[in-house]
C-alpha positions as CSV (number, residue, x, y, z in Angstrom):
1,X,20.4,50.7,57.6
2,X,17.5,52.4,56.5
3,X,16.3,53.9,59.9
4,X,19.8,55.1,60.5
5,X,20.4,57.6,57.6
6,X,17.4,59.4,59.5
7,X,19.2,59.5,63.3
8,X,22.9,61.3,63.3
9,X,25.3,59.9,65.7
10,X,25.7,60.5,69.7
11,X,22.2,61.4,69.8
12,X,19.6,59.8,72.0
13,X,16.9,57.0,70.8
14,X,13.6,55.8,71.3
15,X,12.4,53.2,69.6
16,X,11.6,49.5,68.9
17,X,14.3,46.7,70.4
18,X,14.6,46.0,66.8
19,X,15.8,49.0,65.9
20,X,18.7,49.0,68.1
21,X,20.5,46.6,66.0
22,X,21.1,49.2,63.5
23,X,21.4,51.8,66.6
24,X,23.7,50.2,68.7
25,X,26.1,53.3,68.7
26,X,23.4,55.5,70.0
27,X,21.9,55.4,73.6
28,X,18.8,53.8,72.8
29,X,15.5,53.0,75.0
30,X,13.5,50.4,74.1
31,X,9.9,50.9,74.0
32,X,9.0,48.5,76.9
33,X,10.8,51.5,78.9
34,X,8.1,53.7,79.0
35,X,5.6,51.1,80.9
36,X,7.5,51.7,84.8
37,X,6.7,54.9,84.6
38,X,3.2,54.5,84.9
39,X,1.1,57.9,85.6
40,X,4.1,59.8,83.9
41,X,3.4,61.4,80.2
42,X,5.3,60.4,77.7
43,X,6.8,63.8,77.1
44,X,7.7,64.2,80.5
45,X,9.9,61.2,79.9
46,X,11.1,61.9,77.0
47,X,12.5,65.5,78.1
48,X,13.8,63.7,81.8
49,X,16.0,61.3,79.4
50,X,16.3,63.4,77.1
51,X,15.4,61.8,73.5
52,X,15.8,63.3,70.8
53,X,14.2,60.8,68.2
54,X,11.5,58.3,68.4
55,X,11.3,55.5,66.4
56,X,7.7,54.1,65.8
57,X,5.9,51.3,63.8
58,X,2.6,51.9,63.2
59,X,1.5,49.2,64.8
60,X,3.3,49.9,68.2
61,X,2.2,53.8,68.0
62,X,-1.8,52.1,68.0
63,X,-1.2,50.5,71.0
64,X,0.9,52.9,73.0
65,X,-0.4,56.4,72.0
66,X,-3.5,58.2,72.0
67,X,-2.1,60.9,69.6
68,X,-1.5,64.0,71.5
69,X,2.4,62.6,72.3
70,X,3.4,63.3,69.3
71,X,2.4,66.8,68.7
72,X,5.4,68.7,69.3
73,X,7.3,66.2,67.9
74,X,8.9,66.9,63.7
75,X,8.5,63.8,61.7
76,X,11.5,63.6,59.4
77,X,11.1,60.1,58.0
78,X,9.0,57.4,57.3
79,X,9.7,53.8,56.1
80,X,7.7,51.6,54.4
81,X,8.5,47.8,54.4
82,X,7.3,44.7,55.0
83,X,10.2,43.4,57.1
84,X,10.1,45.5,60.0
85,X,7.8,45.3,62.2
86,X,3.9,44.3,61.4
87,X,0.7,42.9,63.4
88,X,1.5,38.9,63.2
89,X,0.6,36.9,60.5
90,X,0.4,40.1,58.2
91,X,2.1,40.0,55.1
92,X,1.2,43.5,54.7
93,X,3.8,46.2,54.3
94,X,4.3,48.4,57.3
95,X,5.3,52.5,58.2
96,X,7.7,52.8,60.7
97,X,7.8,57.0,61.7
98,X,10.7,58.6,62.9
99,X,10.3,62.2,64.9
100,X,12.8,64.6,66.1
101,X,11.9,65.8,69.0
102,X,12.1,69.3,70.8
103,X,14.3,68.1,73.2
104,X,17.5,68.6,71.3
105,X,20.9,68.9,73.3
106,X,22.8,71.9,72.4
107,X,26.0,70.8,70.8
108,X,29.2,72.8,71.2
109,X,31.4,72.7,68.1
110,X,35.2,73.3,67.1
111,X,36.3,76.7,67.8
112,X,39.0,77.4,65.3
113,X,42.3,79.3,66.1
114,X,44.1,81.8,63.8
């Protein structure tokens, strides 16, 4: 519930597996994606499939990202709870980030008649 007040529908996700359960309307791609495309940045993939918002612990960002990924990426949410997704063992509470990104699709909407 809470990550999706942050993602609109018919967009596309990136994100934790766990986050797809509150997702499931949305094309998602799990995280785990990103690893056959070895020697491909992770913007190029991003902009091949399109994503429009990444969904990050900060304990999955650590291991995946050296920090530049992100850059042209807008962070318009952040999370903090225990329950989603920590380092095991840790009772600590957690910040899961959500970015748009500048990938966006452009949407055509309603043309009204007179």
């Amino acid at each position: 519930k809470e990550v999706k007040r942050y993602v609109p529908e018919n967009v596309v996700v990136y994100g934790e597996p766990v986050h797809w359960l509150g997702l499931y309307d949305r094309t998602f791609y799990a995280n785990d994606w990103t690893y056959f495309y070895n020697g491909t940045s992770f913007s190029d993939v991003m902009k091949q499939y399109r994503v429009e918002y990444v969904i990050l612990s900060e304990h999955s960002y650590a291991e995946i990202f050296d920090g530049s990924e992100l850059e042209d990426m807008k962070l318009i949410g952040e999370i903090k709870n225990r329950y989603y997704i920590q380092k095991p063992g840790s009772e600590e509470e957690t910040s899961t980030k959500i970015y748009q990104t500048p990938f966006q699709r452009k949407r055509i909407g309603a043309v009204r008649g007179r």
